[in-house]
C-alpha positions as CSV (number, residue, x, y, z in Angstrom):
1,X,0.0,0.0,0.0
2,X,1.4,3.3,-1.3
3,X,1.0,5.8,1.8
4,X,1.6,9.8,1.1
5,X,4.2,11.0,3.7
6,X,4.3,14.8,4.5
7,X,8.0,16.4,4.3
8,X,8.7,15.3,8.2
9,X,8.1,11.6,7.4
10,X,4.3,11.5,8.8
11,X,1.7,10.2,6.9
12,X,-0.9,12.5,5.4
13,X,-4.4,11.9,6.9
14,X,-7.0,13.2,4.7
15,X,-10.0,14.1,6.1
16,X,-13.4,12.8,4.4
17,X,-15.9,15.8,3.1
18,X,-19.2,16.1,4.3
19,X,-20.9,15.0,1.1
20,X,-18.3,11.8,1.3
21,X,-19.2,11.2,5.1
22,X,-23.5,11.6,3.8
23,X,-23.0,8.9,1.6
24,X,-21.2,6.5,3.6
25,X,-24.3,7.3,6.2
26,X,-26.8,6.2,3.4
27,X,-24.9,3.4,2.3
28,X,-24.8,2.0,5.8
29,X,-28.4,2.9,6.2
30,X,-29.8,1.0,3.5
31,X,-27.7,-1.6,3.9
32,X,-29.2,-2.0,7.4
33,X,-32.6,-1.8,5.9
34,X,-32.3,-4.1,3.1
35,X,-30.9,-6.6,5.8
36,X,-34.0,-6.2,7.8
37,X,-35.9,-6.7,4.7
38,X,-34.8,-9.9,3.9
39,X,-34.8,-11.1,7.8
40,X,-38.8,-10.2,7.7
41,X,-39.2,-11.9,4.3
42,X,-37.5,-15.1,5.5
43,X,-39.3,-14.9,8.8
44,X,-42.9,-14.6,7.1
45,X,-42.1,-17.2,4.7
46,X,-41.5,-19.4,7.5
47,X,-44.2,-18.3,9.9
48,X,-46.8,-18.1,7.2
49,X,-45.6,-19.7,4.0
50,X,-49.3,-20.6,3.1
51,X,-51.2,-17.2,4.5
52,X,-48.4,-15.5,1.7
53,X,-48.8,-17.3,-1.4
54,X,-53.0,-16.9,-0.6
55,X,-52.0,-13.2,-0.8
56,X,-50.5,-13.4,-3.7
57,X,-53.4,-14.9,-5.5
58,X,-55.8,-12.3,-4.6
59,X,-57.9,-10.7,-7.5
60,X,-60.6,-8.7,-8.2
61,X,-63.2,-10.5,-10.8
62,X,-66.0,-7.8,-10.8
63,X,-66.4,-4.3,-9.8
64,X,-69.3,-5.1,-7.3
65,X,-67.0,-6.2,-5.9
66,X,-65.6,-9.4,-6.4
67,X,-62.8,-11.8,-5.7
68,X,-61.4,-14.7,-6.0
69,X,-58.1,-16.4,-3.9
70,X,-56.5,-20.0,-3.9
71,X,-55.4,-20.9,-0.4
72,X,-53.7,-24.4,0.0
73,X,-51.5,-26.5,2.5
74,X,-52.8,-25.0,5.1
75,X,-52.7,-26.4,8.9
76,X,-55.3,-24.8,11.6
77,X,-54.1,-27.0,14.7
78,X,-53.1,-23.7,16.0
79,X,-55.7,-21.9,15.8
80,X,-58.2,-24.6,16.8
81,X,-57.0,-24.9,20.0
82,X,-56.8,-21.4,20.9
83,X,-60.7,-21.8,21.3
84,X,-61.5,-18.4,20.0
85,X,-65.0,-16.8,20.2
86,X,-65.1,-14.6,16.6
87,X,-64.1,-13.4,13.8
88,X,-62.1,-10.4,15.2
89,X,-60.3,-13.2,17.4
90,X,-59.0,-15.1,14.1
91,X,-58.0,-12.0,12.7
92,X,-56.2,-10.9,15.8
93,X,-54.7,-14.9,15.8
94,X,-52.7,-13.8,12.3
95,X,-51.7,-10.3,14.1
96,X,-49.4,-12.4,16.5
97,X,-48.9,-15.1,14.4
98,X,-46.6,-13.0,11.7
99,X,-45.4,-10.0,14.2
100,X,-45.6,-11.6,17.6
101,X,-45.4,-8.9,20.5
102,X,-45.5,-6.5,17.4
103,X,-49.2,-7.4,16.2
104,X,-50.3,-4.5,17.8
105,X,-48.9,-2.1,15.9
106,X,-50.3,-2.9,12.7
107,X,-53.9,-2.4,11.0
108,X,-56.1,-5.3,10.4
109,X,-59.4,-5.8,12.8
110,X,-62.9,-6.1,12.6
111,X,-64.9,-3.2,13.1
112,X,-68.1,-4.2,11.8
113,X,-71.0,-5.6,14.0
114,X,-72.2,-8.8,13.2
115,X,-75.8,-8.3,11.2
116,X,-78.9,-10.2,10.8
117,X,-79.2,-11.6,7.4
118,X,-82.3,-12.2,5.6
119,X,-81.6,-15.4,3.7
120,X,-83.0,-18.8,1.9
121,X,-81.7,-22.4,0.8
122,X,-83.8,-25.2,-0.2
123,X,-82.5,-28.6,-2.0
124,X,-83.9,-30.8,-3.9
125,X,-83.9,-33.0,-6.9
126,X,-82.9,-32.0,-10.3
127,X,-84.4,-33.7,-13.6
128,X,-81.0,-36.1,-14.4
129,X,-81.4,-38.4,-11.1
130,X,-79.2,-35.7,-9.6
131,X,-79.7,-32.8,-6.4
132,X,-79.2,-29.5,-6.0
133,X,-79.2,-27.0,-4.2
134,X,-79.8,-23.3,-3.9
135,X,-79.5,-20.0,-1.7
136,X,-79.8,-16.5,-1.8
137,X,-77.6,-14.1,0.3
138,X,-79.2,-10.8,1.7
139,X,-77.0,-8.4,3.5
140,X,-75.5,-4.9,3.7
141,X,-73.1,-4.1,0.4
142,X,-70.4,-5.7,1.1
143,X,-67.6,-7.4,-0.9
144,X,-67.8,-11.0,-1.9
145,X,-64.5,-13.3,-2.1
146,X,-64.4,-16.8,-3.6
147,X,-61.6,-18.7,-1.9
148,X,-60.9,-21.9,-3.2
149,X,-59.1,-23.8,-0.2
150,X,-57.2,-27.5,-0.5
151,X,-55.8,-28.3,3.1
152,X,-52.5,-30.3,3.9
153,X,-54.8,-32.9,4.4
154,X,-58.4,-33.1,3.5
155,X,-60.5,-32.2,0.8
156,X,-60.2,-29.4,-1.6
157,X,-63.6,-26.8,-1.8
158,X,-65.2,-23.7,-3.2
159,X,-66.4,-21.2,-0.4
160,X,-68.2,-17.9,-0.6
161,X,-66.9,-15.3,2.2
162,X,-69.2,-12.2,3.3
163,X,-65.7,-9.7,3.9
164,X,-67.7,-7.2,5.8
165,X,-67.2,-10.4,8.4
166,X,-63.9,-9.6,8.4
167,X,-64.5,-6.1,8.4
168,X,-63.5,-5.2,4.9
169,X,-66.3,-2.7,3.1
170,X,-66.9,-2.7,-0.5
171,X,-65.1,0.8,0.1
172,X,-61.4,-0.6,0.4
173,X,-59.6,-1.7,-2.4
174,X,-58.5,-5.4,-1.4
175,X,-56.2,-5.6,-4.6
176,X,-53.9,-3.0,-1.7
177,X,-53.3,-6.0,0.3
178,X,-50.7,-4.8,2.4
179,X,-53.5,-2.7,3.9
180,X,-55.8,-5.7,5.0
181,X,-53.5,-8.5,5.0
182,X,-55.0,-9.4,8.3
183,X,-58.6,-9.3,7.2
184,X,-58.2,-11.3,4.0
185,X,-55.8,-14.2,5.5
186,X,-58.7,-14.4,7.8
187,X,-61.3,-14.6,5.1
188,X,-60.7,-18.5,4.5
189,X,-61.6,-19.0,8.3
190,X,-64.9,-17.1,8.3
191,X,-66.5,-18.6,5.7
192,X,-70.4,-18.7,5.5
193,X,-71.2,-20.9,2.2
194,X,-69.5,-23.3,0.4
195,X,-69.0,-26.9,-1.7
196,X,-66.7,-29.4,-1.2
197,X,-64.8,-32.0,-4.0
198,X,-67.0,-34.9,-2.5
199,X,-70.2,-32.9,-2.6
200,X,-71.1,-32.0,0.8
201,X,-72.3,-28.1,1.0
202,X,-72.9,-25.6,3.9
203,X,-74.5,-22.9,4.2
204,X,-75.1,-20.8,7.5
205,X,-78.1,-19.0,8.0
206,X,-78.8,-16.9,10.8
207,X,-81.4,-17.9,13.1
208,X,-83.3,-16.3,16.4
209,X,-82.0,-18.9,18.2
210,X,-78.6,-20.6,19.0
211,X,-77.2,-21.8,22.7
212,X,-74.6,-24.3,22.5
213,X,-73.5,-25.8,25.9
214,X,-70.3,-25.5,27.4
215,X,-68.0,-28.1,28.2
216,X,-64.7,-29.7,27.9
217,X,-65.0,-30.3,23.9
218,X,-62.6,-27.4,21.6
219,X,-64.6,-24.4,21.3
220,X,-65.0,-22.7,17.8
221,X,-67.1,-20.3,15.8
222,X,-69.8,-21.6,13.5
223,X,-67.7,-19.9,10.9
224,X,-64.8,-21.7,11.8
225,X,-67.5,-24.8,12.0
226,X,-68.1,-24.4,8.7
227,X,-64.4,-24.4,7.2
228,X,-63.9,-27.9,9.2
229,X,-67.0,-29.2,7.5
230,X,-65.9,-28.4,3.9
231,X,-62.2,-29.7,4.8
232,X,-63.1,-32.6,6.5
233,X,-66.7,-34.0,5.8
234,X,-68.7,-35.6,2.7
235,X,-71.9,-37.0,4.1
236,X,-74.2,-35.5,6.4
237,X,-73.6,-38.4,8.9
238,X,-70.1,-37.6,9.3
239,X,-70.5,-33.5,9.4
240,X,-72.7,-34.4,12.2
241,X,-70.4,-36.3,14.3
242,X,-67.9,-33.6,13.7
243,X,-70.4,-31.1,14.9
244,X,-70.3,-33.3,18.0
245,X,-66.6,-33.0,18.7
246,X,-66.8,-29.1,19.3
247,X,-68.6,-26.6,21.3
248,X,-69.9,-23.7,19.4
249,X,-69.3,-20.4,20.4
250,X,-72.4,-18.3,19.1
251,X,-71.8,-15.0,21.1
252,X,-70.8,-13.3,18.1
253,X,-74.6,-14.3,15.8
254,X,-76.9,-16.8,16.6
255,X,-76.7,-19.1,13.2
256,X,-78.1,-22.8,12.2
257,X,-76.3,-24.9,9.6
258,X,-78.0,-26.2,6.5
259,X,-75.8,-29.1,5.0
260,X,-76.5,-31.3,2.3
261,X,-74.8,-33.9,0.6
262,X,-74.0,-35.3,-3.0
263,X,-77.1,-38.3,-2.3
264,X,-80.4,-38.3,-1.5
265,X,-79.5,-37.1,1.8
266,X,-79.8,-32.7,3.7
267,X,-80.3,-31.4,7.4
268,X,-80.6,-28.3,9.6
269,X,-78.7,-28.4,12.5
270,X,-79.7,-26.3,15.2
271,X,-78.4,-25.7,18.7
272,X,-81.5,-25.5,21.5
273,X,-81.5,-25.4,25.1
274,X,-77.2,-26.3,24.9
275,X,-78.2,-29.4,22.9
276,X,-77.9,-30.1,19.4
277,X,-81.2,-30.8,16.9
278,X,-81.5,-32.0,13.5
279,X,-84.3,-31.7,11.4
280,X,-83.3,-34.1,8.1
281,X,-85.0,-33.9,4.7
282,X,-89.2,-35.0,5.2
283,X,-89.7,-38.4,3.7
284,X,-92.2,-37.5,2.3
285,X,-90.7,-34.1,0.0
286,X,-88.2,-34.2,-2.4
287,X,-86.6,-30.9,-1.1
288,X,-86.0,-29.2,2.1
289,X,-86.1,-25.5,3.1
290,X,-84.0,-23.7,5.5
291,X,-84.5,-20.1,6.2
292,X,-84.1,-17.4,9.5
293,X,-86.8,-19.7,10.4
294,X,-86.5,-21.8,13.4
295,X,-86.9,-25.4,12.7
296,X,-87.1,-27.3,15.9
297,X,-90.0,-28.0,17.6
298,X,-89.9,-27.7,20.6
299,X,-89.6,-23.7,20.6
300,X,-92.9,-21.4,21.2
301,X,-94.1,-20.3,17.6
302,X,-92.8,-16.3,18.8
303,X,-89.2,-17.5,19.2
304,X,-88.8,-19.4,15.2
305,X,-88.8,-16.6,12.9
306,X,-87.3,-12.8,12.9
307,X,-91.0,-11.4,12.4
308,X,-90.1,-8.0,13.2
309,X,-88.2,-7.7,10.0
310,X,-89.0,-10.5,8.0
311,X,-93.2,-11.0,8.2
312,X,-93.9,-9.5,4.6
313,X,-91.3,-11.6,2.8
314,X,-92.3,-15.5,4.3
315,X,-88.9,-16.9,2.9
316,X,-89.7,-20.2,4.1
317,X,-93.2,-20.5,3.2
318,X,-92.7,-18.8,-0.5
319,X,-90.3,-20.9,-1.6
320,X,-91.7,-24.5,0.3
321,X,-95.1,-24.2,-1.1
322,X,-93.3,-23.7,-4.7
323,X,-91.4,-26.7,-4.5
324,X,-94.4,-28.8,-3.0
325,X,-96.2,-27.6,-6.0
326,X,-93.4,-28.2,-8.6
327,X,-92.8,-31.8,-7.2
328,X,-96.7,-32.7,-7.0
329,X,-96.0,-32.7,-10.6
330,X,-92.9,-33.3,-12.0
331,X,-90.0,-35.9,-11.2
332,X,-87.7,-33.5,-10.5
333,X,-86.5,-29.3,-10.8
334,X,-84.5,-27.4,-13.1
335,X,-82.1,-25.0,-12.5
336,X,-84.0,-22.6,-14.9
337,X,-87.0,-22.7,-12.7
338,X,-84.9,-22.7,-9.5
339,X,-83.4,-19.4,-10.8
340,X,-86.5,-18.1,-12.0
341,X,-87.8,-18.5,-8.4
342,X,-84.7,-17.1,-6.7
343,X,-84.6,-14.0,-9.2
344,X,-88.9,-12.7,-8.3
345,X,-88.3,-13.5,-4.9
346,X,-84.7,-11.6,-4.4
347,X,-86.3,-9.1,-6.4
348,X,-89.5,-8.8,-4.1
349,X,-87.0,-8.7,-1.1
350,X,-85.2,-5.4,-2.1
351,X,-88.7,-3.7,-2.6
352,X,-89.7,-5.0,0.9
353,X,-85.6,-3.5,2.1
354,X,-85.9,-0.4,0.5
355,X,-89.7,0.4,2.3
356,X,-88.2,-0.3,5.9
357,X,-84.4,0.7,5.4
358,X,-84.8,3.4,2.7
359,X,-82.4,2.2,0.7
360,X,-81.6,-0.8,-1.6
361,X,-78.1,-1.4,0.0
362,X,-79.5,-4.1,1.7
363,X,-80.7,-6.5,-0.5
364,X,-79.8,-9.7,-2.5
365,X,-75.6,-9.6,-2.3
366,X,-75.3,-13.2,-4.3
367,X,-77.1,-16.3,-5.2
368,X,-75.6,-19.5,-5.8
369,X,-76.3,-22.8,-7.2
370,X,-75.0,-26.3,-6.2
371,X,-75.6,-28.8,-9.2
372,X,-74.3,-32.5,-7.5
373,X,-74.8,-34.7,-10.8
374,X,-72.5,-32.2,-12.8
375,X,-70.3,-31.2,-9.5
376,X,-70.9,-27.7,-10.4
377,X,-70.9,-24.3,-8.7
378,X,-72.6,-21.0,-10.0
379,X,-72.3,-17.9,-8.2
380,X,-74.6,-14.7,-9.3
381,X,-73.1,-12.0,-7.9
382,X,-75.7,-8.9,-7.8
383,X,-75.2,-5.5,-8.2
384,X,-77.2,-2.2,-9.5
385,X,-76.9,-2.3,-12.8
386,X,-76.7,-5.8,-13.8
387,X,-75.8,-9.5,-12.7
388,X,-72.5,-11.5,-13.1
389,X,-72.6,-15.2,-13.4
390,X,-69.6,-17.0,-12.6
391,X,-69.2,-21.0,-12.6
392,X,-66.8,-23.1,-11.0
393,X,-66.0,-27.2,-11.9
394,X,-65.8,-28.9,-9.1
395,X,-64.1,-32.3,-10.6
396,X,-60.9,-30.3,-11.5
């Protein structure tokens, strides 16, 4: 090394500028940063390798609006045994889950209270020795996300998320994920609707009525109810005995379940009095109804049906004396008449929401269509101006 020596000997020192010493700062600086960087990436790839490549997935289909997201491999063990009591819980869950003691300082919660919906599913049998079924989904404007889930193990399914759940409005822009990752990692755990590969579908309906009893068994949501049905189940024998092995928590929504299956074969699942009911398919009727509408029996007529809201609009009764009258007849129902029936009716609902709310913001949100002899899923998503069909195969 060639060292500059001053005329007594001594090495010259040269001192650095201030413009030299600013960008040595910077460099350090973002040298420093991009460290820390690439510690968070690697940390979040490891903490939540699946919850990331969801994310990533994440797009918007329709300006209503709504999206779609793939989220596989995932593992819930975890959360399960956390026993937590809503929504705002699982979001909170993913909080600590990617930032630890650090959740707290970053956005992502459920503001929203949890609203009655006015809704309607019936199943029944379709003209090619096949079922399906049907629902319409009433609620405030909200956006609708299609997450299509295959677990580490267990079976791969199409579900139908409510985000203001989650406590995402149709006035964010999901497509800025950074904003909600919270919300929308969430999503696939509040579920409300949904198909499975094996044909088993579930939808949750909110009822007057739903006291589970406390005891030693997990305790989860019925949303989180629902995602272990879809993952797990494909008869309605075994999404019962699953149902058995929890304790719902229903201290966010009272809600019943309405599950049907790929064969002749649907029940509403109740909780009364701490104790599970099930009221399966009539004999007798090729179809089965569920609405707000209580279904057990044992409950005085005043405590079966949200008749302060709902009196003018009969869900139940509209669309079971339809089907009686279509099956009285015919072998069996096509979707073309199902949908004819959904369509006046959802239509006769936003009338009916726009005389007691003043507005049409509450009204028909989606309808769907389960069609078991093709393994088929359609989604009509609703808006003001006109309605978007999307379909989904469910043997692929």
């Amino acid at each position: 090394m060639n060292v500059q020596l001053n005329d007594s000997g001594v090495p010259i020192i040269r001192q650095k500028t201030f413009a030299q010493k600013v960008k040595g700062f910077l460099l350090w600086t973002i040298l420093v940063i991009l460290t820390i960087a690439a510690a968070l990436l690697v940390y979040l790839c490891v903490a939540g390798a699946s919850e990331m490549a969801a994310l990533t997935t994440l797009k918007k289909v329709s300006d209503h609006p709504y999206y779609t997201m793939s989220y596989e491999n995932y593992d819930y063990t975890d959360l399960l045994n956390k026993e937590l009591a809503n929504n705002d819980e699982v979001i909170q869950f993913y909080k600590k889950k990617f930032f630890k003691s650090a959740a707290g300082f970053f956005p992502g919660s459920n503001e929203n209270e949890y609203i009655t919906k006015g809704s309607v599913a019936f199943f029944g049998r379709n003209f090619v020795n096949g079922y399906m079924k049907a629902r319409i989904y009433n609620s405030y404007d909200a956006p609708i996300l299609m997450v299509i889930t295959k677990p580490q193990n267990g079976y791969k399914s199409w579900n139908i998320v409510d985000l203001s759940d989650v406590g995402l409005t149709s006035k964010k822009n999901l497509s800025q994920w950074s904003e909600n990752t919270f919300q929308t990692v969430a999503a696939a755990y509040c579920t409300s609707e949904g198909m499975n590969q094996e044909g088993l579908s579930v939808s949750l309906i909110s009822c007057p009525v739903a006291e589970c009893e406390d005891t030693s068994l997990i305790n989860i949501t019925p949303f989180m109810a629902v995602r272990l049905l879809l993952d797990r189940t494909a008869t309605v024998e075994s999404a019962i005995d699953l149902l058995q092995g929890y304790d719902i928590d229903f201290s966010s929504g009272t809600y019943h379940f309405f599950i049907s299956e790929r064969a002749d074969n649907s029940a509403i699942i109740e909780y009364v009095d701490g104790k599970m009911s099930v009221t399966y398919q009539s004999q007798e009727l090729a179809h089965q109804v569920c609405s707000n509408k209580m279904e057990n029996n044992t409950l005085p007529e005043a405590s079966k049906d949200y008749s302060n809201l709902y009196q003018e609009i009969s869900l139940y009764d509209f669309f079971d004396k339809a089907l009686t009258s279509q099956y009285a007849s015919n072998p069996g129902m096509s979707q073309s008449y199902a949908q004819l029936l959904v369509k006046d009716k959802s239509r006769e609902m936003a009338d009916t929401d726009e005389m007691h709310f003043g507005s049409n913001m509450y009204g028909t949100q989606y309808t769907v269509f389960y069609d078991t002899s093709k393994m088929k899923m359609q989604i009509i998503i609703e808006n003001d101006s006109k309605s978007q069909s999307y379909t989904y195969d469910m043997t692929k």
